[in-house]
C-alpha positions, 0 to 999 in steps of 0.5 A: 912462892908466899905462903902464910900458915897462921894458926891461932893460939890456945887461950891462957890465963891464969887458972890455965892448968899447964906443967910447972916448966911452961912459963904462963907467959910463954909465947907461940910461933904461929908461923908467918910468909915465907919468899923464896925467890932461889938462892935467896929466902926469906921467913917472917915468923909471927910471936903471939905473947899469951898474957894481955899486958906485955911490954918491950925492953931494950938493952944495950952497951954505950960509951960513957965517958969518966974521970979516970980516979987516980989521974982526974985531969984525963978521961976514959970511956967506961961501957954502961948498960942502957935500958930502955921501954919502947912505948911505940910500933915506931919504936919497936920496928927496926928495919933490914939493915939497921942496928938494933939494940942487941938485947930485945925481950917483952916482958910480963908485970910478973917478976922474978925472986931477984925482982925482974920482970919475967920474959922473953928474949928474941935473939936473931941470928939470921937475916934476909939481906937486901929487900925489894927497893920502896920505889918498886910497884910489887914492894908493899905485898912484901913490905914485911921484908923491910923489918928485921923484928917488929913489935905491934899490937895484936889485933883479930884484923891482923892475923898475918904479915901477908895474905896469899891473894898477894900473889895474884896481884901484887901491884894492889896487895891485900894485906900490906904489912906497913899499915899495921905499924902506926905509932899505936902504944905497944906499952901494957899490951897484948902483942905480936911480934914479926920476925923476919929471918933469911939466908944466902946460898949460891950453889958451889962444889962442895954442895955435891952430893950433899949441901953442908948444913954447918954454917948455913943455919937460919933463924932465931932463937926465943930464950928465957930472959928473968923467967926463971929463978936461975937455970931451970936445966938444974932441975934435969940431971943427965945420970940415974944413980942406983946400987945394985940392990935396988930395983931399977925399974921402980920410979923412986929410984930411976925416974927414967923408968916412968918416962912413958907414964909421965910423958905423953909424947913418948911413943909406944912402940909395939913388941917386936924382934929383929936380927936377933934384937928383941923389943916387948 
């Protein structure tokens, strides 16, 4: 089954009016093809930046080799941390298989107060194993599985990885996800990144009654990389102190109190009474 739910993002600039916690650059997951062909599936998930100018780093760890100080005459391999702009589509496809650099983030022209520039990292945790052979007639409806992650520019002719008319034919696919990665520069752009995340399950013992979820997550994660002046979970205390002469219930003393005022995601549940528990 191929799916594809794409929805286009909110338009951001900078006059947006958003709460201080969401960062202007904060990207969004507009969904992507899913290929389930059982035990194995396979998501690719597209991430719209919401700021025109964008660009992609990449961080690593290498081996430099140095002069020991105390002893010149002999050598050590010292670790260094590399950095690199990916100015190219090629540059940032990194296909199945491969070995990406294990730090990949795209980064806005707005720096931090230590001087970095704010972004965000993608953090892949799984991965779809073995794609379709190149040398198959049907591989190019379902080229995205070549990629692990990959960075292109956005553009409206683009909107998705696959198109469900691939399904119906997919010896002549309508959409082939190849053609959108052609050496275009990536550097100051507006862009997406395709991320391509799978899993492995072959039925066993254990999975009755019940499949174990512990083990068996599948995704990735789009963390915070220089957004922040440090970590914004500082600004979120876990406890309300309170004396027992002050009123619980006023928002200068519990903010928890004001929750369902202040977020408007809370729900707002009706009166109501059960076994003896009374809710109004």
């Amino acid at each position: 089954m191929i799916r594809n739910t794409p929805q286009a993002p909110a338009a951001l600039g900078p006059g947006s009016d958003f709460p201080s916690l969401w960062p202007a650059f904060l990207p969004s997951i507009c969904g992507g093809a899913i290929l389930c062909c059982f035990p194995l599936c396979a998501a690719v998930w597209t991430i719209q930046s919401q700021r025109l100018e964008n660009w992609v780093w990449a961080e690593d760890t290498s081996y430099v080799p140095t002069a020991v100080p105390w002893s010149p005459e002999h050598q050590m391999q010292r670790l260094q941390v590399t950095r690199k702009l990916l100015e190219t589509e090629e540059q940032a496809a990194f296909p199945l298989g491969g070995t990406p650099p294990r730090y990949v983030y795209l980064a806005s022209n707005h720096s931090n107060k230590w001087g970095h520039p704010r972004g965000y990292r993608i953090q892949m945790l799984s991965f779809a194993g073995e794609p379709l052979p190149q040398n198959s007639s049907m591989e190019r409806a379902f080229s995205w599985g070549r990629y692990q992650l990959a960075v292109t520019q956005r553009k409206e002719e683009e909107p998705s990885s696959t198109s469900i008319y691939n399904l119906n034919d997919p010896w002549t696919p309508t959409v082939d996800f190849t053609d959108f990665i052609n050496n275009e520069t990536i550097a100051g752009q507006d862009l997406v990144a395709w991320v391509t995340a799978g899993f492995l399950h072959i039925p066993h013992a254990e999975d009755i009654p019940n499949t174990v979820t512990v083990g068996n997550g599948v995704g990735f994660f789009l963390r915070p990389y220089n957004f922040f002046d440090q970590d914004p979970s500082f600004d979120s205390p876990d406890s309300v102190y309170f004396r027992g002469d002050q009123d619980a219930g006023a928002c200068e003393v519990n903010p928890m109190a004001c929750l369902p005022q202040a977020a408007a995601c809370a729900p707002d549940l009706p009166a109501f009474s059960h076994g003896g528990f009374s809710h109004s």
